[in-house]
C-alpha positions as CSV (number, residue, x, y, z in Angstrom):
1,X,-65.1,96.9,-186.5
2,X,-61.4,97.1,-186.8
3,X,-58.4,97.3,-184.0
4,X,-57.9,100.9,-183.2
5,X,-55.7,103.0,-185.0
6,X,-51.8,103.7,-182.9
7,X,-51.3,107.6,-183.8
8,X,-47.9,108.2,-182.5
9,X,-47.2,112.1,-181.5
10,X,-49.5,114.5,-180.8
11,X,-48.3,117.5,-183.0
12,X,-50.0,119.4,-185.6
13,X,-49.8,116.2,-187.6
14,X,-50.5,113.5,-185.2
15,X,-53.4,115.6,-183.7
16,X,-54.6,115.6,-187.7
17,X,-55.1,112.3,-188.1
18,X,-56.2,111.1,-185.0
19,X,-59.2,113.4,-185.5
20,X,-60.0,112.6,-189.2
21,X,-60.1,108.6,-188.3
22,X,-62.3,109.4,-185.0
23,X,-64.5,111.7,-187.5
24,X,-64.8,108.6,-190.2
25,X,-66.0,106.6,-187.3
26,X,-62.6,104.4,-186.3
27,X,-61.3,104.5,-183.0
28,X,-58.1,105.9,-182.2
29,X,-54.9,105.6,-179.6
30,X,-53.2,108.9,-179.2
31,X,-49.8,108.2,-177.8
32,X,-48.0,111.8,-176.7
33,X,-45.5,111.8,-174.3
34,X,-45.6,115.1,-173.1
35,X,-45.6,116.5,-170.5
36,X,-43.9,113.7,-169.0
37,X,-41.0,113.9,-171.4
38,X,-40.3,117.3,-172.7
39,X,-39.0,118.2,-176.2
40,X,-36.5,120.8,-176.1
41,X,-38.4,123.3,-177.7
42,X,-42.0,122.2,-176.3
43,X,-42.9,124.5,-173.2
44,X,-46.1,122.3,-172.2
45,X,-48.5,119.5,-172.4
46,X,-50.7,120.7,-174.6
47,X,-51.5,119.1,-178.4
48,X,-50.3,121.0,-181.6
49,X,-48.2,123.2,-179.5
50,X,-46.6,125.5,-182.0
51,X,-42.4,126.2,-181.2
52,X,-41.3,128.6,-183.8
53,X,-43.8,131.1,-185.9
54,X,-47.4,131.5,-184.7
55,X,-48.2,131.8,-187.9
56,X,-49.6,129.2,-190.8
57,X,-48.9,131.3,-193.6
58,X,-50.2,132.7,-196.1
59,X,-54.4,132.5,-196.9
60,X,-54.8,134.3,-200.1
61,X,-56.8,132.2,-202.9
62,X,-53.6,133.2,-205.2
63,X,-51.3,131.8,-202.8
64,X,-49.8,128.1,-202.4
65,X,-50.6,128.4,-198.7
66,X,-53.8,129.6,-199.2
67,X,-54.6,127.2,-201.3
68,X,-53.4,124.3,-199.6
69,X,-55.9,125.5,-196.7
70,X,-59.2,125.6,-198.8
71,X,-58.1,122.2,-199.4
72,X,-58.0,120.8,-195.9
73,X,-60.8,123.1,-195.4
74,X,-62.6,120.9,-197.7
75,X,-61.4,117.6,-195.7
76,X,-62.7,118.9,-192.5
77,X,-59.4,119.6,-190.6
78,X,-59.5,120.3,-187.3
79,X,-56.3,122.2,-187.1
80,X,-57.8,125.4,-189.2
81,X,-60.9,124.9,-187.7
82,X,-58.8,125.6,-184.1
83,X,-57.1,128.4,-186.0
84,X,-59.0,130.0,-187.3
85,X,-61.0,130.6,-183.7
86,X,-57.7,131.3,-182.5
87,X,-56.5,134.1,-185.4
88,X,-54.9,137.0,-184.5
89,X,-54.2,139.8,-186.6
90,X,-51.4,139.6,-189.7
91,X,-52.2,140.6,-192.9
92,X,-53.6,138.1,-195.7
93,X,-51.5,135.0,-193.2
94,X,-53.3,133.1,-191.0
95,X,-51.9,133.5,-187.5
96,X,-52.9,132.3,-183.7
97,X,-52.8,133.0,-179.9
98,X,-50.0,130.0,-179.6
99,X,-51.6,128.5,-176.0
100,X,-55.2,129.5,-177.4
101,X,-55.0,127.6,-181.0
102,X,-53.1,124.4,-178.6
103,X,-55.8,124.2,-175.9
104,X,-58.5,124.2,-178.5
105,X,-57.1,121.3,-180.2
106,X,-56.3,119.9,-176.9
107,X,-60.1,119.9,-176.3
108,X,-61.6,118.8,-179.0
109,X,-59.2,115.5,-179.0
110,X,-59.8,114.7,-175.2
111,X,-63.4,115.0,-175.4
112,X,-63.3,113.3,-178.9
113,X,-65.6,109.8,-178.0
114,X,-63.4,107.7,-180.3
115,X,-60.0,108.8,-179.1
116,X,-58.0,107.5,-176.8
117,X,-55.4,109.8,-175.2
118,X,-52.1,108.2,-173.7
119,X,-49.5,110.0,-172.1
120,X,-46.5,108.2,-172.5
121,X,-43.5,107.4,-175.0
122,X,-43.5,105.1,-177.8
123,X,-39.9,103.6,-178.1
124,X,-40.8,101.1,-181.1
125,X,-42.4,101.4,-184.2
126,X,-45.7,98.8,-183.5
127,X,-45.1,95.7,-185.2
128,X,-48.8,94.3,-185.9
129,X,-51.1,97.2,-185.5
130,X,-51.7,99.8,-187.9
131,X,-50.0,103.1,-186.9
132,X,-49.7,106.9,-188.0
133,X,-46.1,108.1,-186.9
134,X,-46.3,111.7,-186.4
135,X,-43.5,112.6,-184.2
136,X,-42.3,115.2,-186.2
137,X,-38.8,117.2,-185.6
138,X,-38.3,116.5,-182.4
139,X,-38.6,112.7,-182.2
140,X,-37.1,110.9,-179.4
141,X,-34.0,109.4,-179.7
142,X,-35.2,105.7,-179.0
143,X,-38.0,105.9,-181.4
144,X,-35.8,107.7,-184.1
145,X,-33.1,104.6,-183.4
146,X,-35.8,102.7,-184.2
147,X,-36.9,104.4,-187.7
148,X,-33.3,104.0,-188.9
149,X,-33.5,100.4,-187.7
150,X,-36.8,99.5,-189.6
151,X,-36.2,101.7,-192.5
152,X,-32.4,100.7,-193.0
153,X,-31.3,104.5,-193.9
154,X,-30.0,107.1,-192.2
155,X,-32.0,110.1,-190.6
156,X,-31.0,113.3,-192.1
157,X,-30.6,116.5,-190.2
158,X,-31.4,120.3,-190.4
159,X,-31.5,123.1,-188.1
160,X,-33.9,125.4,-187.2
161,X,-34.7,128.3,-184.7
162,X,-37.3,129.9,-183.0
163,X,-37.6,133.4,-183.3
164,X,-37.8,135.9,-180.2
165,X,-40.5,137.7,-178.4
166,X,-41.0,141.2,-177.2
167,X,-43.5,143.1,-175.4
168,X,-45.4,145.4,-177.7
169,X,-45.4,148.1,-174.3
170,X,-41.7,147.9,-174.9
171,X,-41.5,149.2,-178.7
172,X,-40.5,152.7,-178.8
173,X,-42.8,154.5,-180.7
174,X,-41.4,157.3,-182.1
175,X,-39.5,155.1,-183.8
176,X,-41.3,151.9,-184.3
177,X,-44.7,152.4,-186.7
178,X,-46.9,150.2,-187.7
179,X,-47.4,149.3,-191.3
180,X,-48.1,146.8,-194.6
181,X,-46.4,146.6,-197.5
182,X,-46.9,148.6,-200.6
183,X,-49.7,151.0,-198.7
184,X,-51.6,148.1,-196.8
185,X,-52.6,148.6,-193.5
186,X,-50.7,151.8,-193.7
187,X,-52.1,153.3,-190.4
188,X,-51.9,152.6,-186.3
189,X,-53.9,149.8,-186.6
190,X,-51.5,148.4,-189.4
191,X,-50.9,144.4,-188.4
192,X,-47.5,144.8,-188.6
193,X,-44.9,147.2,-186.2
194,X,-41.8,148.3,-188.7
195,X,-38.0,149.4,-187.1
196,X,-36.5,151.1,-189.8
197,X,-32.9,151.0,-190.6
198,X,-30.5,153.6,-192.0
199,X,-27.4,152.0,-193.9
200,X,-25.1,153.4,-191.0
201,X,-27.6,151.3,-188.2
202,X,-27.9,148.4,-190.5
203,X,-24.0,148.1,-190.9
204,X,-23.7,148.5,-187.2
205,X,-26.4,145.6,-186.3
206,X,-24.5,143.5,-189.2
207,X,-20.9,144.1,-187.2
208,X,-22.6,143.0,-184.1
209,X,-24.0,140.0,-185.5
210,X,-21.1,138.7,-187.0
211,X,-19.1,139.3,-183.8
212,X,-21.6,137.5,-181.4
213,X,-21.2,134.3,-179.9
214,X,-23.6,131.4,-180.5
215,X,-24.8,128.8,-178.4
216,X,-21.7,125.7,-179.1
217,X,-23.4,122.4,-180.6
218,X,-22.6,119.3,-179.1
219,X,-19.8,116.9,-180.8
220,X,-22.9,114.6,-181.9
221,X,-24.5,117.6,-183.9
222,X,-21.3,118.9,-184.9
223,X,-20.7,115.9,-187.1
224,X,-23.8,117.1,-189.4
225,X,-24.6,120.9,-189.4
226,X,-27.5,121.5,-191.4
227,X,-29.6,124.0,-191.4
228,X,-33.3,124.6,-193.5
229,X,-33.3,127.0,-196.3
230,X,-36.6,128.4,-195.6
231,X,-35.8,128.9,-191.7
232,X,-32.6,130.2,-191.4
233,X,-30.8,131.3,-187.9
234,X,-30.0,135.4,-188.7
235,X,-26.5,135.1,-187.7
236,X,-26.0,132.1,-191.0
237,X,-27.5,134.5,-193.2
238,X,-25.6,137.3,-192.3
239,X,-22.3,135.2,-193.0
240,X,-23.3,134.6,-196.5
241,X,-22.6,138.4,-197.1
242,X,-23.5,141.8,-195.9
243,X,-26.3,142.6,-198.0
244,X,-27.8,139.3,-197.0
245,X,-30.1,140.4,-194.3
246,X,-31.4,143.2,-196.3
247,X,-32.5,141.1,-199.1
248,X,-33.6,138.8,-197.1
249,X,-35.6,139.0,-193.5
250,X,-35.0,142.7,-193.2
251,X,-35.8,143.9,-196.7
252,X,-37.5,147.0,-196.9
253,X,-39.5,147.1,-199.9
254,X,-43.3,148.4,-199.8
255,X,-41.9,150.3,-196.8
256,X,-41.6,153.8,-196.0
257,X,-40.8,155.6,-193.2
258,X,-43.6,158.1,-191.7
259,X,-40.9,160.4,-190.7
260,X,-38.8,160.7,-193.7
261,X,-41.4,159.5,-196.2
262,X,-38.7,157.4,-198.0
263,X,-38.2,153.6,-198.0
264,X,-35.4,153.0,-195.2
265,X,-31.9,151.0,-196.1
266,X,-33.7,147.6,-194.0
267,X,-36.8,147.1,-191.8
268,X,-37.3,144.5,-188.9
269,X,-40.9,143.8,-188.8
270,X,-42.8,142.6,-186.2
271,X,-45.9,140.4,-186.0
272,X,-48.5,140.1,-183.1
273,X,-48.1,136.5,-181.2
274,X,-51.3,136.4,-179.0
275,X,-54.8,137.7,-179.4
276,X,-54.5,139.8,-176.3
277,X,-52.2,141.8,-179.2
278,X,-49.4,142.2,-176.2
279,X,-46.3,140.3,-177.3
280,X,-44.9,140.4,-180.7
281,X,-42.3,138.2,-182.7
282,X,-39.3,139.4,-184.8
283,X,-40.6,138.2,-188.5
284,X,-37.7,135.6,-189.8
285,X,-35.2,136.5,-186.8
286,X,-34.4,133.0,-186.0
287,X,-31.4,133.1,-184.0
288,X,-29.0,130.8,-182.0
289,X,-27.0,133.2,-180.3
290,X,-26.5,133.1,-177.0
291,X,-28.8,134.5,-174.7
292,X,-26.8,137.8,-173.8
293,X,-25.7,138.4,-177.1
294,X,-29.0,138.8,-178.5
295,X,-29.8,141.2,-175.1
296,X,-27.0,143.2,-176.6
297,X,-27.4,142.7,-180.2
298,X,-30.9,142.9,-180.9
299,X,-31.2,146.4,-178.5
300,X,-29.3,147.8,-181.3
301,X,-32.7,147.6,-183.7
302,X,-34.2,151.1,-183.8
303,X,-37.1,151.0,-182.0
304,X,-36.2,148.2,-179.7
305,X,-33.9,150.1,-177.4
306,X,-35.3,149.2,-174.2
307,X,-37.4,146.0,-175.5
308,X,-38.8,143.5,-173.4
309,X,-38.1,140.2,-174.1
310,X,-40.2,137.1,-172.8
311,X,-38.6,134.8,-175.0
312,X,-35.2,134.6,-177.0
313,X,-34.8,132.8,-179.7
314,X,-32.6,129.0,-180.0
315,X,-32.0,126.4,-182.1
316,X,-32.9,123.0,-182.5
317,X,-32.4,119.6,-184.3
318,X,-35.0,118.6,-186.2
319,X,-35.3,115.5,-187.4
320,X,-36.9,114.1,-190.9
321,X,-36.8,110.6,-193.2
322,X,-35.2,109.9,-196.5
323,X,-39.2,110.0,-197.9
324,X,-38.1,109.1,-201.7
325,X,-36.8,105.9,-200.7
326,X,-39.4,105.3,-197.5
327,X,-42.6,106.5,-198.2
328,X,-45.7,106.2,-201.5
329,X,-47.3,109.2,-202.4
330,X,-49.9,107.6,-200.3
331,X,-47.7,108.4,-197.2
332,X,-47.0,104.5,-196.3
333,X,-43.9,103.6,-195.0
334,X,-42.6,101.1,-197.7
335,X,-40.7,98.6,-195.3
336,X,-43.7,98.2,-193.1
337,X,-47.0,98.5,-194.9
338,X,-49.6,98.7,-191.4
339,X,-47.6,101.9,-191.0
340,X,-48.3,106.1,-192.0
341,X,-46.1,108.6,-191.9
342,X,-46.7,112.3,-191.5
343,X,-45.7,116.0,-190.7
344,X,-42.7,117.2,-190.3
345,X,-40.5,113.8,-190.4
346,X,-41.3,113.2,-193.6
347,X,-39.6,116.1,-194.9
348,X,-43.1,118.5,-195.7
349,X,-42.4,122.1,-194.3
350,X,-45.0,124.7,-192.8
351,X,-47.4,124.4,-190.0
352,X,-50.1,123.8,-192.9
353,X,-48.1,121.1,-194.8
354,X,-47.7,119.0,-191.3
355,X,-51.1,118.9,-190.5
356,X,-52.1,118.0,-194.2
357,X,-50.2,115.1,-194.6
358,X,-51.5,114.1,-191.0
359,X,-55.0,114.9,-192.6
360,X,-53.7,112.4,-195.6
361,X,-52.0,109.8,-193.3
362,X,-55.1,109.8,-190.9
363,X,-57.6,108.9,-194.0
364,X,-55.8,106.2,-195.3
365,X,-54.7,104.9,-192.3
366,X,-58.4,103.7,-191.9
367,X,-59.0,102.7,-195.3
368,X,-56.0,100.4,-194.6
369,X,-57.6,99.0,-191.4
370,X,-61.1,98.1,-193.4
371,X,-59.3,96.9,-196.4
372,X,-59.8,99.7,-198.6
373,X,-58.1,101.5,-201.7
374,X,-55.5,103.6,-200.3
375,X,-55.9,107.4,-202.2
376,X,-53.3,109.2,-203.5
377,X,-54.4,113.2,-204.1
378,X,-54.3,114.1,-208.0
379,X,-51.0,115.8,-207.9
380,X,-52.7,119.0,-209.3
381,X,-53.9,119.7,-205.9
382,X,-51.1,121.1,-203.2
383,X,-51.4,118.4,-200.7
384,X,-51.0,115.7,-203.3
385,X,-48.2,117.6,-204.8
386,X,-46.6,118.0,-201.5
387,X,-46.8,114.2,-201.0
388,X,-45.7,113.7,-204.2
389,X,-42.6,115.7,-203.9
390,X,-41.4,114.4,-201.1
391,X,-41.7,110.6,-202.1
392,X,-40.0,111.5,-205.5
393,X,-37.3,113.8,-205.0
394,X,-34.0,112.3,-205.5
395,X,-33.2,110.5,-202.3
396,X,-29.8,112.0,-202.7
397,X,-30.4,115.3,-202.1
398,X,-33.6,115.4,-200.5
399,X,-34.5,118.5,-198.8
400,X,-38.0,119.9,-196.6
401,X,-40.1,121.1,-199.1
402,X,-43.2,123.9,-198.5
403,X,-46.6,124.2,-200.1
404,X,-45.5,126.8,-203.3
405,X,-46.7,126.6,-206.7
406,X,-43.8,125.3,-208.6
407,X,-44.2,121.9,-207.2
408,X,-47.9,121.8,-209.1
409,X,-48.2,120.5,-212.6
410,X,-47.9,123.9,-215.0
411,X,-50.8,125.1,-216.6
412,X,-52.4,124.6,-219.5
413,X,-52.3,128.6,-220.2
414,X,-50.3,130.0,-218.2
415,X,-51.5,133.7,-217.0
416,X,-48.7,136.5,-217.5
417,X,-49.9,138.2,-214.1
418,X,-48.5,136.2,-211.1
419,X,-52.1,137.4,-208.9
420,X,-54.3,135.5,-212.2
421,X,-51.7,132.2,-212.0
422,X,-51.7,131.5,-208.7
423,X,-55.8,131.9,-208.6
424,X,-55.8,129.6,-211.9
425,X,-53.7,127.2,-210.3
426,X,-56.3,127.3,-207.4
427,X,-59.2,126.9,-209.4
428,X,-58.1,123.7,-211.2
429,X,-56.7,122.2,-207.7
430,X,-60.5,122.7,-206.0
431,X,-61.7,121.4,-209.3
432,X,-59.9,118.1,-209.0
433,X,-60.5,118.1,-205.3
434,X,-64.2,118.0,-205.6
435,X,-64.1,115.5,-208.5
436,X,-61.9,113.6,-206.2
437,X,-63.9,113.8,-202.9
438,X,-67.3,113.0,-205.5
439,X,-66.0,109.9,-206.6
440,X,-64.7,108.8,-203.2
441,X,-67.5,109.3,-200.7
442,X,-65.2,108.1,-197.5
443,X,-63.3,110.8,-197.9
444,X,-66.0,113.0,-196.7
445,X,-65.7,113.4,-192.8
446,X,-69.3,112.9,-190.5
């Protein structure tokens, strides 16, 4: 019997692998050091708390997301599993009751009989034993200190922001209507709540927003401002031009207006945060203004007049490795071989993605400890594509990357209709999967 496993962080990721080594029969040290030390985004103690979205994205067969979680379906994860008995309502995504989805997980990993849960703070990266780092954005300074010391490069920075909350009691109504796009869900039980914008109220919230004060970064953060792509703060967006926000987060296409019957000039939607189906979250409203300012500014969204709000939004850093120069497709960290990386430090993006390369990390983490092959996923699948990605971008412009379709091999034949691609992509990556889990029998989990 080996030495147990050192799973450092007890996110999405780190909660992952822990339970994918304790399921393949090796024992495992959790190390989390909430709530003892608090993140600034973390609220409690609980594993695989989520910060930003409550949702994991998309779970259609013809979508990267989806796809991505038939595969870690396949793998036994225990973060869908806790999802998925957490889901709340949203359309074809896949999204949970934040403190329900965390206390399952929570659970399952203290009651696991081959985990080991510590509540404290790793400072250094273990020298002997073997070790998944999951600390993902939010790693502590000491241990990130320590990354850059071991892996002799440079953290690299980007920002992102948590969206706010309001109280669905609080949405005006005659106003407000609930809806899907392009006809879906179009009636009051539609998953989504719609504000609808005229040009004249659009231009107005734009004015606002550009004129509102943000929350002032510290000289330390200053010195490298960098903010995700895929999760941008509302206020940066608007700044890139007026239209921005209407092409963007607010755009209003598949949307009509029950009381005009046309399509309005931008749309805020709304998705449901908790399964009680009483708070909802402003869909890709990231924000760092301050606290006020988004009292005022946000009140000037139709429908949220006199909105409630239990949380406003902020910004924080987040924190990922150089992966092309650090990591194999196999997620090992190159200048110290007993050690895994995974989530969101190693530059994979989306709540999925994190706990899949924890999922990856986790496996081969054991198979390192009993002096096995290490696996690398066929990179026609989305997880190994993901890993591949990130350990072969160019190191000099390496960015976070999400689970999409263009990171896959192309196709053979490649369908006209974007619906029949994305299902053919899917049914090759299962295909290799399956081949891949035949042929490799400690893959499976008990």
């Amino acid at each position: 019997m080996c030495d147990p496993i050192l799973v450092i962080g007890g996110g999405l990721a780190g909660a992952e692998a822990a339970w994918q080594i304790a399921q393949r029969g090796g024992q495992v040290r959790l190390y989390e050091m909430r709530p003892h030390k608090m993140t600034p985004a973390h609220t409690s103690g609980y594993l695989a708390e989520l910060v930003c979205s409550n949702s994991l994205g998309a779970d259609q067969e013809d979508k990267a997301p989806g796809l991505l979680k038939r595969e870690m379906r396949l793998l036994g994860s225990l973060i869908l599993r806790c999802a998925e008995q957490a889901a709340v309502p949203a359309g074809g995504a896949l999204a949970v009751d934040r403190e329900a989805f965390a206390r399952a997980v929570t659970q399952h990993i203290e009651s696991h009989p081959n985990i080991t849960l510590i509540r404290e703070e790793v400072t250094h990266l273990p020298e002997d034993a073997v070790a998944v780092v999951a600390t993902g954005p939010l790693t502590s300074d000491a241990l990130a200190q320590d990354i850059a010391r071991v892996g002799g490069s440079e953290h690299l920075y980007f920002w992102d922001a948590i969206a706010p909350i309001v109280t669905v009691d609080s949405i005006d109504f005659s106003i407000a209507f609930r809806a899907g796009r392009y006809g879906r869900n179009q009636s009051e039980d539609g998953d989504y709540i719609n504000c609808p914008l005229t040009r004249e109220e659009y231009e107005a919230f734009v004015d606002a927003l550009l004129n509102a004060e943000t929350i002032a970064l510290r000289d330390f953060e200053l010195k490298d401002e960098r903010f995700f792509e895929g999760c941008l703060p509302i206020e940066v967006l608007a700044r890139r031009g007026r239209d921005a926000l209407a092409f963007g987060p607010m755009r209003p296409v598949g949307i009509r207006d029950p009381r005009t019957g046309k399509r309005p000039y931008a749309v805020v939607q709304l998705r449901q945060d908790n399964i009680a189906g009483t708070l909802y979250n402003l869909v890709g409203f990231q924000t760092n203004l301050k606290f006020p300012e988004q009292d005022r500014v946000l009140r000037l969204i139709p429908g949220l007049q006199q909105a409630e709000f239990v949380r406003y939004g902020q910004m924080h850093r987040n924190t990922f490795i150089n992966s092309p120069m650090l990591l194999e497709p196999t997620l090992q960290f190159k200048p110290r071989r007993t050690l895994f990386f995974a989530g969101q430090i190693t530059g994979v993006e989306g709540y999925a993605g994190n706990a899949a390369t924890g999922l990856l990390a986790g496996i081969n983490a054991l198979r390192f400890a009993r002096g096995e092959p290490l696996i690398t996923l066929p990179q026609t699948t989305m997880l190994g594509a993901l890993c591949h990605y990130v350990t072969h971008a160019d190191p000099k412009h390496f960015q976070p990357m999400k689970a999409n379709f263009g990171i896959l091999p192309p196709l053979d034949h490649l369908p006209r209709d974007k619906r029949l691609r994305g299902l053919a992509y899917t049914e090759r990556a299962l295909r290799d999967l399956h081949a891949a889990l035949s042929a490799l029998e400690t893959l499976q989990p008990a």
